[in-house]
C-alpha positions as CSV (number, residue, x, y, z in Angstrom):
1,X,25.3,-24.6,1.0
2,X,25.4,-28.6,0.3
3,X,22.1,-29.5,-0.8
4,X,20.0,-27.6,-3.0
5,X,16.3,-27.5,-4.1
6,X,14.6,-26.5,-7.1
7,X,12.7,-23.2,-6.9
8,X,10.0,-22.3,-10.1
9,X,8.7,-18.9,-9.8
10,X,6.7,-16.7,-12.4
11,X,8.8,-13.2,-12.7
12,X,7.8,-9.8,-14.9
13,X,9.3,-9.9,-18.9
14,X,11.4,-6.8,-17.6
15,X,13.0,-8.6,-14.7
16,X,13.6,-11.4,-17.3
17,X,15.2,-9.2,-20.0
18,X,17.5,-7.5,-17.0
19,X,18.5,-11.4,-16.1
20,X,19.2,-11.8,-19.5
21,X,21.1,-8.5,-20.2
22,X,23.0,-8.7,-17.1
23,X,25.3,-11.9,-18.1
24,X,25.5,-13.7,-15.5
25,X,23.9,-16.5,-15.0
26,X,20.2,-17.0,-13.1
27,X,21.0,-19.0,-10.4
28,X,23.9,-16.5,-9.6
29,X,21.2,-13.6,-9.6
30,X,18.5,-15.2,-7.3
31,X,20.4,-17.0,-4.7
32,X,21.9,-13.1,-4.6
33,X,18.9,-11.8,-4.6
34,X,17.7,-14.2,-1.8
35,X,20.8,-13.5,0.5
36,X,20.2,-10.0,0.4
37,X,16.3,-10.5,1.0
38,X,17.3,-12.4,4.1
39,X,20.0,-10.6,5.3
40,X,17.9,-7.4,5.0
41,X,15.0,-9.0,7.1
42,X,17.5,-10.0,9.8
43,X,18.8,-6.5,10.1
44,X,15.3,-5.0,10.6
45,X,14.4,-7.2,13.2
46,X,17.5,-6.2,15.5
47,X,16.9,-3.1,14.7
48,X,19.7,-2.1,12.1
49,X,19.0,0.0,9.2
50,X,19.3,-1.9,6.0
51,X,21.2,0.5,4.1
52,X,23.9,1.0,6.7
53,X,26.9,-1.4,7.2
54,X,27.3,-3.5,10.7
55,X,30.7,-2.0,11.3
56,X,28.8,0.9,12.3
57,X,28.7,2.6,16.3
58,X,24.9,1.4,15.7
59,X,23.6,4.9,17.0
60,X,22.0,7.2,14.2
61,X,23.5,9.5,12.3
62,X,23.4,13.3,13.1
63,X,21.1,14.9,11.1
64,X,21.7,18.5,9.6
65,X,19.5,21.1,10.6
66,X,17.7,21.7,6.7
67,X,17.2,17.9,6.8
68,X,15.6,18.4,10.4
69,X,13.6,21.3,9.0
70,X,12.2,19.3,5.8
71,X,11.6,16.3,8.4
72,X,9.0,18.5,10.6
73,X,7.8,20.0,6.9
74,X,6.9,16.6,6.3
75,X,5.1,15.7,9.6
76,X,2.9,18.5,9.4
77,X,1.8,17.8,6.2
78,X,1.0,14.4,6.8
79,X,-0.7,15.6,9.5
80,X,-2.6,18.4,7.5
81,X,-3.2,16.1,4.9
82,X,-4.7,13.7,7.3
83,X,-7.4,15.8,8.7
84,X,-8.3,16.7,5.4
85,X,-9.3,13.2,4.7
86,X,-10.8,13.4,7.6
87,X,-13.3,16.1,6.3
88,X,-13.3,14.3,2.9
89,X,-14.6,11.3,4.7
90,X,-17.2,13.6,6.3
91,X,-18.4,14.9,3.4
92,X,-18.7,12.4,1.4
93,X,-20.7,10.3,4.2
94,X,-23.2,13.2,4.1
95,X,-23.4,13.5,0.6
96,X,-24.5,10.1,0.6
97,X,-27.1,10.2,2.9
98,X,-28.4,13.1,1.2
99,X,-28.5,11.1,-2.0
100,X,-30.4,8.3,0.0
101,X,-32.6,10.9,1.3
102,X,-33.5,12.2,-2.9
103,X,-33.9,8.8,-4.2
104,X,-36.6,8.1,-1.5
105,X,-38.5,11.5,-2.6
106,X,-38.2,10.7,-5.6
107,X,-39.0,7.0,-6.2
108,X,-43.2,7.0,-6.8
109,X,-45.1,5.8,-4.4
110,X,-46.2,2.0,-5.2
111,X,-49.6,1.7,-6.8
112,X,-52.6,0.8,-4.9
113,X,-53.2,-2.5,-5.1
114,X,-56.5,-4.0,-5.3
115,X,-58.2,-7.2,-3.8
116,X,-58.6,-10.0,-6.2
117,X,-62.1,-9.3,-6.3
118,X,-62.1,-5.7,-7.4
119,X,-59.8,-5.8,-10.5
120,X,-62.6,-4.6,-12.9
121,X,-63.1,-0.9,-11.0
């Protein structure tokens, strides 16, 4: 890294009090920060998980049979869960042309109104 560029950025009080509790100094923290960012975003786009190293065979991990089980526990919630937006979404576009439907019956109809020349009657 030869040349270097000034970066300003606006950051959360809590991330500043972690800088600041941490000791070390900023730049140390960001350009850290930054590399890993990077490095992470490289590793998704060939496909690489980010948490695992690149020493590994690169083929996924076995998984154990309860971890398997909770898996498919998962899909099909997400899948129940999922239709039952579904019907939420239903309902609720019913409900509001229903409501549509009320406020029409109920609104009074306009008044009659009268040519310019009958106002007195």
């Amino acid at each position: 890294m030869g040349e270097k560029k000034q970066l300003n950025v606006r950051i959360p009080l809590e991330l500043q009090e972690k800088i600041e509790t941490s000791g070390r100094p900023k730049i140390d923290i960001v350009t850290e920060a930054l590399e890993f960012y990077f490095n992470s975003r490289k590793k998704e786009s060939t496909g690489e998980i980010p948490g695992e190293s690149s020493t590994s065979t690169g083929s996924i991990s076995k998984i154990d049979p309860a971890q398997s089980d909770e898996i498919q526990r998962m899909k099909n919630e997400v899948v129940f869960l999922s239709s039952k937006i579904d019907e939420l979404l239903k309902l609720l576009h019913q409900e509001q042309v229903l409501h549509i439907q009320t406020q029409r019956m109920l609104t009074p109809a306009p008044p009659e109104t009268k040519k310019w020349w009958q106002f007195w009657r």
